[in-house]
C-alpha positions as CSV (number, residue, x, y, z in Angstrom):
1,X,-100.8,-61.9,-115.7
2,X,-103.0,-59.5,-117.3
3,X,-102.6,-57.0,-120.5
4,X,-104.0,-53.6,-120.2
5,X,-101.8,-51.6,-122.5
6,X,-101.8,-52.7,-125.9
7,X,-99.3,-50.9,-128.7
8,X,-100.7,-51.8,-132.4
9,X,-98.4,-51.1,-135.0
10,X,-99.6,-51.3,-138.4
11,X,-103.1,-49.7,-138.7
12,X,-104.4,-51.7,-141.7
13,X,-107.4,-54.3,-142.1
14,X,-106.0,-56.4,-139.2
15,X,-104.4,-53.8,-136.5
16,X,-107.7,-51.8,-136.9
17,X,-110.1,-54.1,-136.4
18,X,-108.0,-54.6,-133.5
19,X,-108.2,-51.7,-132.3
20,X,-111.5,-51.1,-133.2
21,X,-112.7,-54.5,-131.1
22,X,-110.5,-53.7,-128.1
23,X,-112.7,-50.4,-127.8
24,X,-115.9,-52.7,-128.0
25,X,-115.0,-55.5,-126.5
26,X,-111.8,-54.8,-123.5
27,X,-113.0,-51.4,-122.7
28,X,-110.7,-51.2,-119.9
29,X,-107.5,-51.9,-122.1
30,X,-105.6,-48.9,-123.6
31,X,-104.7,-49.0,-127.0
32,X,-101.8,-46.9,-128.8
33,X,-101.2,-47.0,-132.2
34,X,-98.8,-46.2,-134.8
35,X,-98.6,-46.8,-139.0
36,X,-95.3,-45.8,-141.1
37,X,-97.8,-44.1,-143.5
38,X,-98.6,-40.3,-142.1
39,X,-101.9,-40.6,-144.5
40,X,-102.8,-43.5,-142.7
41,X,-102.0,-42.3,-139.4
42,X,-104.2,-39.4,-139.6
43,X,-106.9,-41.1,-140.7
44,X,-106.6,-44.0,-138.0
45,X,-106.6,-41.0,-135.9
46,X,-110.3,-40.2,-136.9
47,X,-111.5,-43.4,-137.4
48,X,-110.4,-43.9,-133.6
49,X,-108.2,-46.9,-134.7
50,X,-106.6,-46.9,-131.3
51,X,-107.0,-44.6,-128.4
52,X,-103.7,-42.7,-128.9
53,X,-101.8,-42.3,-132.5
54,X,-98.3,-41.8,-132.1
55,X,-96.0,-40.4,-134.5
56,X,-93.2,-42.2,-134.1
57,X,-93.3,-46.1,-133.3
58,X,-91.2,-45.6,-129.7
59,X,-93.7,-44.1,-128.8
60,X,-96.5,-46.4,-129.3
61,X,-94.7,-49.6,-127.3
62,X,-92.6,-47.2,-124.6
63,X,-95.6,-48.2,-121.9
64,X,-97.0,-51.7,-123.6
65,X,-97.5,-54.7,-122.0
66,X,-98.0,-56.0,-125.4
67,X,-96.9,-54.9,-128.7
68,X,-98.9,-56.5,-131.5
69,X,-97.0,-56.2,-135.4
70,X,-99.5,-55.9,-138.0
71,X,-97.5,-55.6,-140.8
72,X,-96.7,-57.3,-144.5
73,X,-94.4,-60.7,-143.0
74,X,-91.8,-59.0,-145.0
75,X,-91.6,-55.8,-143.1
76,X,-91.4,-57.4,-139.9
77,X,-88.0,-57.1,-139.3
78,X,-87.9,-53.2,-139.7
79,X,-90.9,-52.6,-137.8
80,X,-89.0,-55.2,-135.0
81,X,-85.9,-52.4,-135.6
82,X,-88.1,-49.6,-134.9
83,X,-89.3,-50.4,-131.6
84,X,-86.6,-52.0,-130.6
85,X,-85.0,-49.2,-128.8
86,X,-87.8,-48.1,-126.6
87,X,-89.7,-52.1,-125.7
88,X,-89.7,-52.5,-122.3
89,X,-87.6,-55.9,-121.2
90,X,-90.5,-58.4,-120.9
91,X,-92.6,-57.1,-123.2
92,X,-94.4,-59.6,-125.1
93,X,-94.4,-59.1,-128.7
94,X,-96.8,-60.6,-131.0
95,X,-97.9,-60.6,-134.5
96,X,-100.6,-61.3,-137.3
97,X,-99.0,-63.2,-139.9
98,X,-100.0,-65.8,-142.5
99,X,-96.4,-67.7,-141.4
100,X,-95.1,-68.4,-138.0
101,X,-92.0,-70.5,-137.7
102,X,-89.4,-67.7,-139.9
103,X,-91.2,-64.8,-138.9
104,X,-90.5,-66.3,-134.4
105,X,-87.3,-66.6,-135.6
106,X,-86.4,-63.4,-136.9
107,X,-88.6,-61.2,-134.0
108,X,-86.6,-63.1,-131.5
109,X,-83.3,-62.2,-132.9
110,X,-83.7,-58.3,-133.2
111,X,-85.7,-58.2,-130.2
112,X,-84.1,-60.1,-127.6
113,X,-84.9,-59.1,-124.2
114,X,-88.9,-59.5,-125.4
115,X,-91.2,-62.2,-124.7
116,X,-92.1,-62.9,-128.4
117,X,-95.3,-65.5,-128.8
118,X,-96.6,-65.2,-132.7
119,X,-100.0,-65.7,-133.0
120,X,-102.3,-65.6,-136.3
121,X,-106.0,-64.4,-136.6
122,X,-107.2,-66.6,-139.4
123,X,-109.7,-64.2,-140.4
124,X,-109.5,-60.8,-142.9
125,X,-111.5,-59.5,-146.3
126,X,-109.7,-58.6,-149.3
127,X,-109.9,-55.0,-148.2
128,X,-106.9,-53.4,-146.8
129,X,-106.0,-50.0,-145.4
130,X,-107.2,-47.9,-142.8
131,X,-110.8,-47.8,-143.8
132,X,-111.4,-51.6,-144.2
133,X,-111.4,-52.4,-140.0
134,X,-114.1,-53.5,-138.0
135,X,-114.6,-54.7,-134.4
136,X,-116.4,-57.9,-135.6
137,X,-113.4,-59.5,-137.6
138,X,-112.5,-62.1,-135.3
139,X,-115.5,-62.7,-133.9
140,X,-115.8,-66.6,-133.9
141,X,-112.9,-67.1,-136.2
142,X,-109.7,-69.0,-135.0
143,X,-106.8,-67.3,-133.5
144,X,-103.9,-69.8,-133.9
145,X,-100.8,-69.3,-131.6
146,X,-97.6,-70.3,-131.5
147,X,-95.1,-70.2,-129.4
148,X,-92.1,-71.5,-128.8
149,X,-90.7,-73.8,-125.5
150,X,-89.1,-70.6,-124.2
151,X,-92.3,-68.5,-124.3
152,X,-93.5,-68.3,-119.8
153,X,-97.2,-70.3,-119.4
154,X,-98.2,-66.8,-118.0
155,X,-97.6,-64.7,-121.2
156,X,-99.1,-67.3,-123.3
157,X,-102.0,-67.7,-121.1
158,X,-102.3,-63.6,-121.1
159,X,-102.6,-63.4,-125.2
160,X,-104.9,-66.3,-125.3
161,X,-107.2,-64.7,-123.1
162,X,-107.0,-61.3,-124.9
163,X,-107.7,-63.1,-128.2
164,X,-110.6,-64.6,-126.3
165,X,-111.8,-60.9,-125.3
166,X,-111.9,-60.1,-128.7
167,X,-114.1,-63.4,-129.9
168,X,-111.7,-65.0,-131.0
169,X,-111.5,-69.1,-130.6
170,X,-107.9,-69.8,-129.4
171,X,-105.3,-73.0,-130.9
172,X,-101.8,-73.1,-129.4
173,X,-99.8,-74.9,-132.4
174,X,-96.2,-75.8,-132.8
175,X,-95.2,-73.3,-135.9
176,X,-94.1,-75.6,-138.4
177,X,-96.9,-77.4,-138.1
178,X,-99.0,-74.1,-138.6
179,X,-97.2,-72.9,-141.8
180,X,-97.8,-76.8,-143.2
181,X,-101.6,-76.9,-142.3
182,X,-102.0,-73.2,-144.0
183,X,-100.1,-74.0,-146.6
184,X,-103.2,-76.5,-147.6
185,X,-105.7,-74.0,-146.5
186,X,-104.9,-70.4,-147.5
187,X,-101.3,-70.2,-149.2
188,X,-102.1,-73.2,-152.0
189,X,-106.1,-71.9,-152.4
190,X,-104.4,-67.9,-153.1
191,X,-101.9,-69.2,-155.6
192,X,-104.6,-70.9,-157.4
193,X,-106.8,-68.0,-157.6
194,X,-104.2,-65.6,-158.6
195,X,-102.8,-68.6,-161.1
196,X,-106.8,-68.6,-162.6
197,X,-107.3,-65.1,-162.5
198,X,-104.4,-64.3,-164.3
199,X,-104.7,-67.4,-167.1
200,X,-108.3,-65.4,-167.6
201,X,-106.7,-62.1,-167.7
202,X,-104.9,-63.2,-170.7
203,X,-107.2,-64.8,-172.2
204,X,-109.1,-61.2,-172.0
205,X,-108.4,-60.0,-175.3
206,X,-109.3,-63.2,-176.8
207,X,-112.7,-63.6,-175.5
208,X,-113.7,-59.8,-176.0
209,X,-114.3,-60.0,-172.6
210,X,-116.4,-62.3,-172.2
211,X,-114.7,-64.5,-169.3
212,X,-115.1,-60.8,-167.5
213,X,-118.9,-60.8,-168.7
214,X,-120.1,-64.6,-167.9
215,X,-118.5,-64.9,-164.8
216,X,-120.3,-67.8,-163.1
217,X,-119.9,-68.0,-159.1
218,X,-117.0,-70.7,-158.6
219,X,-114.6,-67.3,-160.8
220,X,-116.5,-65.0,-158.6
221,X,-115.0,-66.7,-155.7
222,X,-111.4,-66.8,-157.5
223,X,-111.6,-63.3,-158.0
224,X,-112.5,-62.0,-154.4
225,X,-109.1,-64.3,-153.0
226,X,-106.6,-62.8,-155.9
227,X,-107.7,-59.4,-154.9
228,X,-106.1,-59.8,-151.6
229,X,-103.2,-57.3,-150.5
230,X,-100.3,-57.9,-152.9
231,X,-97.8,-57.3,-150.7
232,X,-99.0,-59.3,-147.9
233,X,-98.8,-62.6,-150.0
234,X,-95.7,-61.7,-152.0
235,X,-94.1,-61.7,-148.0
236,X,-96.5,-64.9,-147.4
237,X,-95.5,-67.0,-149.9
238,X,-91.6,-66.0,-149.8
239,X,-91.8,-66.2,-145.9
240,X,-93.5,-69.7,-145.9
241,X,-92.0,-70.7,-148.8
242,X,-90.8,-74.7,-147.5
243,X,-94.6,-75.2,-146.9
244,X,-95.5,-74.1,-149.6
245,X,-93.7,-75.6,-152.3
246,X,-94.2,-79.2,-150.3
247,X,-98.2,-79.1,-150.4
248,X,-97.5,-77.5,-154.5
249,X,-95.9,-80.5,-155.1
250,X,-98.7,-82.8,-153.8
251,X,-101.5,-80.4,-155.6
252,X,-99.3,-80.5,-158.8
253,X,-99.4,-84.5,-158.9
254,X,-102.7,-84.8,-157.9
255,X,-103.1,-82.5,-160.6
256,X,-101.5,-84.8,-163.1
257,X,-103.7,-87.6,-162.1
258,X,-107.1,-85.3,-162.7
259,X,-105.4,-84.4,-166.3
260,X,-104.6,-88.5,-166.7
261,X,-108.6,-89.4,-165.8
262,X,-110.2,-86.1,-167.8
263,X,-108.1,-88.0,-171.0
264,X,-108.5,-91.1,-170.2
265,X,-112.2,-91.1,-169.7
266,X,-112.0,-92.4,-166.4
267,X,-115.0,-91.2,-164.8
268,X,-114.7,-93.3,-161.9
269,X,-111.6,-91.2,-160.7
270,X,-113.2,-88.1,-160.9
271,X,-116.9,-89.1,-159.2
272,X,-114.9,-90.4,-156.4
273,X,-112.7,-87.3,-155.7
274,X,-115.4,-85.1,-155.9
275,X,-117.6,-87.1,-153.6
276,X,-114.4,-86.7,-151.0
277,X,-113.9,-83.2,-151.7
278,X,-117.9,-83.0,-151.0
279,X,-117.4,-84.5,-147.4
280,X,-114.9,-81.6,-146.6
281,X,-117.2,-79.0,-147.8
282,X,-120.2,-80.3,-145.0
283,X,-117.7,-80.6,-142.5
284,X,-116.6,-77.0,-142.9
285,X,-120.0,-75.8,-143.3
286,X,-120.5,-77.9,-140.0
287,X,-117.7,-76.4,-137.8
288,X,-119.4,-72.9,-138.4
289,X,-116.8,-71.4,-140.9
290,X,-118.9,-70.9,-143.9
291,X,-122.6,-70.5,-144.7
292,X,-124.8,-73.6,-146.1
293,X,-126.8,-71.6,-148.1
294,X,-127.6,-71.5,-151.9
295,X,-124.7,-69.3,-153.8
296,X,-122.9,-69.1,-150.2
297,X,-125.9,-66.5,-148.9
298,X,-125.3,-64.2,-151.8
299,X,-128.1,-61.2,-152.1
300,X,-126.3,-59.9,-155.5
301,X,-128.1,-61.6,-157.8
């Protein structure tokens, strides 16, 4: 089974750059796109987001072989509605989202006679809209996907292989257990920074500014996750919310036993949970996901 027709709705950071890497990389797949936003549509539309802009979703999956939704997790279930009527039977219909298990369950119900297979690109900027794409987003950046034990070998075999196209290193993961291991990696790590963030935005007025003013780079770094899409983690954390409140639970007693050693005096505690937490940084650093380098490679200083 092979995918040649690919319908993208949702022309944001992630459908672009979509678009924009089938065009580099899979020259010999068609692309259609389509964005509830008419702004965003016509300017999709000049950036060459996908090789045909529709104007009305229908229109964008009517010939697909695959129908990828690149929308907010909490507008899944219209943008499912909207194409509903026009999917081709056998279809398959994936997604980009930060949660898996709710989001397979609602795309199956509305779209029944579709071969739904969610999937998640673990890769994005805090940019959003239809300016922020490019074709090198996924390049060497997991693509985890998830289907379930109805989903044909053939169909998940097909996406695998077109997330490979677009450089893309593929894990098939049960999706519960995906929404539990991001939960630990990206849902906990953006509640913190949008938790700090905001403690510093109050304390603002106090300061005169000053948290704004000596920003040192471990803030820098919180800053840069809180200014993520809104939207996209309201639906995330809501969406994925069972996860998520079981790994805040852990974090908020482990916590409790940082505030206990910091009181205490017990710097024995603290020496050896940053020597742990040092491990996980070199093995990061050693699977390729982040750069070694003083300041993380920064040149803005």
């Amino acid at each position: 089974m092979t995918i040649s027709r690919v319908a993208i709705i949702g022309l944001g950071l992630i459908g672009g750059s979509i678009g924009l890497a089938v065009r580099e990389m899979l020259p010999g797949v068609a692309t259609t796109g389509w964005d509830a936003d008419a702004a965003v549509r016509r300017r999709a539309a000049e950036r060459g987001l996908a090789g045909t802009i529709c104007e009305t979703a229908g229109d964008a999956v009517r010939e697909a072989e695959l129908v990828i939704l690149c929308v907010p997790v909490g507008a899944m279930n219209a943008a499912a509605e909207a194409i509903a009527a026009d999917l081709v039977p056998g279809t398959i219909v994936s997604d980009v989202g930060s949660s898996k298990r709710r989001v397979g369950e609602a795309l199956a119900k509305t779209l029944p006679g579709a071969v739904v297979i969610p999937a998640h690109p673990v890769a994005g900027t805090e940019n959003s809209g239809p300016d922020a794409g490019f074709p090198e987003l996924f390049r060497h950046r997991w693509c985890i996907v998830t289907p379930d034990h109805t989903a044909p070998p053939a169909a998940v075999e097909a996406l695998t292989q077109f997330w490979e196209g677009l450089g893309a290193t593929v894990e098939i993961m049960d999706p519960a257990h995906h929404d539990l291991v991001l939960a630990v990696t990206s849902h906990i790590p953006h509640l913190i920074a949008y938790t700090i963030v905001g403690t510093a935005s109050d304390l603002e007025d106090v300061t005169r500014g000053e948290v704004i003013k000596y920003s040192a780079g471990g803030f820098r770094d919180f800053t840069r996750i809180a200014a993520s899409n809104p939207t996209m983690w309201r639906d995330v954390f809501l969406s994925n919310r069972d996860a998520v409140l079981e790994v805040l639970g852990r974090f908020t007693e482990d916590l409790s036993l940082l505030q206990r050693a910091i009181r205490d005096g017990d710097g024995e505690t603290l020496f050896d949970l940053f020597e742990r937490t040092r491990a996980i940084r070199r093995s990061i650093i050693e699977e390729g996901q982040d750069d070694a380098r003083p300041d993380f490679g920064r040149t803005d200083h």
